[in-house]
C-alpha positions as CSV (number, residue, x, y, z in Angstrom):
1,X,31.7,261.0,-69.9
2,X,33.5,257.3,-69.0
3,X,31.9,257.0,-65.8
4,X,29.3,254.2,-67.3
5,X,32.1,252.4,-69.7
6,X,35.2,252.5,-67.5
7,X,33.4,249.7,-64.8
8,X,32.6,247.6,-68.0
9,X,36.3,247.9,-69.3
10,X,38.2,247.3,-65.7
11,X,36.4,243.8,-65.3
12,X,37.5,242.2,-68.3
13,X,41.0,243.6,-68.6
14,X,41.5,242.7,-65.0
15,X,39.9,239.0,-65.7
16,X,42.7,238.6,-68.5
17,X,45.3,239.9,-67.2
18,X,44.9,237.4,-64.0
19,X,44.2,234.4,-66.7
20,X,47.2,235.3,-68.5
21,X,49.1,236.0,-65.3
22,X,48.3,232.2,-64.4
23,X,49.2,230.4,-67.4
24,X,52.4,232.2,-68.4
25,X,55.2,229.7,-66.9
26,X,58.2,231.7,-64.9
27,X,61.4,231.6,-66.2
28,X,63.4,228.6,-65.7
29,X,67.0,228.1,-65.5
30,X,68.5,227.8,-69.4
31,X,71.1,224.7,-69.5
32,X,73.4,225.0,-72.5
33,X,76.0,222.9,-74.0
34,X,79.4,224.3,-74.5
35,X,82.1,223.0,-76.6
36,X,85.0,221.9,-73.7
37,X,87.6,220.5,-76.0
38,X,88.8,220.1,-79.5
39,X,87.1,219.6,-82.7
40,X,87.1,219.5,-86.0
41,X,84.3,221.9,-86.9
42,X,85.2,225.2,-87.4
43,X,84.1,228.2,-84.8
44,X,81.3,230.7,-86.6
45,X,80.3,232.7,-83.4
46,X,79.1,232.5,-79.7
47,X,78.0,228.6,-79.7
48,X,78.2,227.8,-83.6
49,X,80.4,225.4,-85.1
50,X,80.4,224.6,-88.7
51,X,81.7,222.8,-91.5
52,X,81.3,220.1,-94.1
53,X,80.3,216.3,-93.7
54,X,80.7,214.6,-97.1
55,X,80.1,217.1,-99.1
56,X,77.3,218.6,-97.2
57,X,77.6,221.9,-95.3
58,X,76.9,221.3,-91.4
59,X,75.9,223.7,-88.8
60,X,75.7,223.0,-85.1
61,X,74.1,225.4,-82.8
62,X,74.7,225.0,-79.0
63,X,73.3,228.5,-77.8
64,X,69.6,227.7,-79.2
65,X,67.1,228.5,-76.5
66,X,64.5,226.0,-77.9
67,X,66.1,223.0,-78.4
68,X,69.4,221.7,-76.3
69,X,71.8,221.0,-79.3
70,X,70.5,222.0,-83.3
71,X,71.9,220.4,-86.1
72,X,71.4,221.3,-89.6
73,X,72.9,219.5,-92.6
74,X,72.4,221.5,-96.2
75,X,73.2,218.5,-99.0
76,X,74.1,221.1,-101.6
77,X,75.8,218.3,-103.4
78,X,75.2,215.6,-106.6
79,X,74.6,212.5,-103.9
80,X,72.4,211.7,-100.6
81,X,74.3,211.7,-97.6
82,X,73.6,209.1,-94.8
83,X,74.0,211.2,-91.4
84,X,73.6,210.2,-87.6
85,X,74.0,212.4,-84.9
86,X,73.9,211.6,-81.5
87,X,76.1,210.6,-78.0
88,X,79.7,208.9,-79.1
89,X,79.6,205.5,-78.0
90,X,77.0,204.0,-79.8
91,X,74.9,203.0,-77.3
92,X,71.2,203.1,-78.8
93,X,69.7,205.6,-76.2
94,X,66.0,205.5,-77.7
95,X,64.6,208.8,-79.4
96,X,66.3,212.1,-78.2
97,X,64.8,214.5,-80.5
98,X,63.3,215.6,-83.9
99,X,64.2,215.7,-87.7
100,X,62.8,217.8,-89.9
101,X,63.5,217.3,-93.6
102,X,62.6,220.4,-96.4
103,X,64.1,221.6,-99.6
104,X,66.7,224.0,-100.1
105,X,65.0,225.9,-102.7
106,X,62.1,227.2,-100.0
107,X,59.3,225.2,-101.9
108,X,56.4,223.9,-100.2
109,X,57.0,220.6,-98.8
110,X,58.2,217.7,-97.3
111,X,57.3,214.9,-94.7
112,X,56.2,215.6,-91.4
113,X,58.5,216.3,-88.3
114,X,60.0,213.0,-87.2
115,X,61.0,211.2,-83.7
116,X,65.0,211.0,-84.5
117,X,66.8,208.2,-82.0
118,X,70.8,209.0,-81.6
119,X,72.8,207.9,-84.5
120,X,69.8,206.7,-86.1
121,X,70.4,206.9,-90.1
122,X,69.2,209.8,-92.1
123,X,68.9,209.6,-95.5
124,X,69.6,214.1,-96.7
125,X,69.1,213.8,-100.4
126,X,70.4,215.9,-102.8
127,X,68.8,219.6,-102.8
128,X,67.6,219.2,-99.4
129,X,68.1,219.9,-95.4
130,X,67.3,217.8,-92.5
131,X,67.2,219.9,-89.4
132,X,68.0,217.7,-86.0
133,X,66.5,219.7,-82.7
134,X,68.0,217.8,-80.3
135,X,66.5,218.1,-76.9
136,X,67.7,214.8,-74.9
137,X,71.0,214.0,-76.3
138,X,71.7,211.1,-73.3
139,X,68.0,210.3,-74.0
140,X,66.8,212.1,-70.9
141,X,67.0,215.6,-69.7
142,X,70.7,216.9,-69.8
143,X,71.9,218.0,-65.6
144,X,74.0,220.8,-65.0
145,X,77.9,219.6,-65.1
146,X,77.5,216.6,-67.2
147,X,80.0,215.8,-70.5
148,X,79.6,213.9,-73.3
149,X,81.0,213.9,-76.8
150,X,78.0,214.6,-79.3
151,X,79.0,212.7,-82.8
152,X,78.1,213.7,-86.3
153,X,78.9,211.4,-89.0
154,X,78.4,210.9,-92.4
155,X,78.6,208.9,-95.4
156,X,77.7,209.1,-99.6
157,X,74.8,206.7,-100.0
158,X,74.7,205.4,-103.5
159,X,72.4,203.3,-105.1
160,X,71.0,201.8,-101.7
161,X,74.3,200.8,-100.4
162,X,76.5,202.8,-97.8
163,X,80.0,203.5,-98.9
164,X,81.5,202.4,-95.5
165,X,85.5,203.8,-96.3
166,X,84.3,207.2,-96.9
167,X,83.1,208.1,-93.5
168,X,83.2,211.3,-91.9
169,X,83.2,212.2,-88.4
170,X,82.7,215.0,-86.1
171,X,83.0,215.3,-82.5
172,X,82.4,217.6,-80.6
173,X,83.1,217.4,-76.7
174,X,80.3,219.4,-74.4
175,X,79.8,220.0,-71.2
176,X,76.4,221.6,-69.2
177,X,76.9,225.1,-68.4
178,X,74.4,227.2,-67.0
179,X,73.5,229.7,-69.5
180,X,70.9,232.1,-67.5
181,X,66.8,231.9,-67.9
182,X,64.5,231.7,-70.1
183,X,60.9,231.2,-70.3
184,X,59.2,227.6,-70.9
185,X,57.6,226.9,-74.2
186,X,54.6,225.4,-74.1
187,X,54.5,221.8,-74.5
């Protein structure tokens, strides 16, 4: 009864299966920050910290398997917020991830994903989120054992001008910690 389809199905499974098999990367090592020291964020769970930044609610995720270090700052408030994010020291390290601004009412919308260089400026208007995925925080690949002190600061932005006395400032101290495999994404 199969003897005449069963040849014609084998072939083609077996031709996917070995194309598949071939472009599906093997699981790499996963290298995670973890929080070694103080800050002033508060603890939410297993490699998230949160809390407010002018006004705006903040939530850092270190336990992301897509992205190294995720920032997201919800501006729930009356004013824009000026945030930067990147290494403490204030040395410009070039681009080290992605922004992505949308609304907080889940409308349709917004620019385009955008290259985000450390402590680079970021206008978060009223209403809205900017989402930092930050893959390079030294502006290269982060090595197993390394520390640094991600910042997060903040300031009201009014009328074009920065209010520079009512800054805010997180910082969160991190070392590299192997955190077990995962699988590449495509890039």
């Amino acid at each position: 009864m199969f003897s005449g389809t069963m040849p014609k199905l084998v072939l083609p499974l077996a031709v996917v299966s070995l194309v598949t098999a071939c472009t599906t990367p093997p699981p790499e090592p996963w290298l995670r920050a973890e929080l070694t020291g103080r800050t002033s964020l508060t603890e939410r769970g297993p490699g998230s910290y949160g809390g407010q930044l002018c006004g705006a609610d903040v939530t850092v995720d270190l336990y992301e398997q897509e992205v190294f270090v995720k920032v997201q700052v919800d501006n729930h408030g009356a004013s824009p917020v000026t945030v930067h994010v990147g290494r403490n020291g204030g040395v410009n390290l070039g681009t080290i991830g992605q922004v992505l601004l949308r609304r907080l009412d889940g409308s349709i919308g917004g620019p385009d994903m955008m290259p985000y260089g450390s402590l680079q400026p970021q206008v978060v208007e009223p209403g809205w989120r900017a989402t930092f995925y930050i893959d390079q925080p030294l502006g290269r690949e982060p090595k197993l054992g390394q520390y640094f002190v991600m910042s997060l600061e903040g300031e009201p932005a009014s009328s074009g001008e920065v209010a520079g006395d009512a800054r805010e400032r997180h910082l969160l101290p991190l070392i590299v910690r192997q955190g077990g495999t995962r699988t590449p994404r495509a890039r």
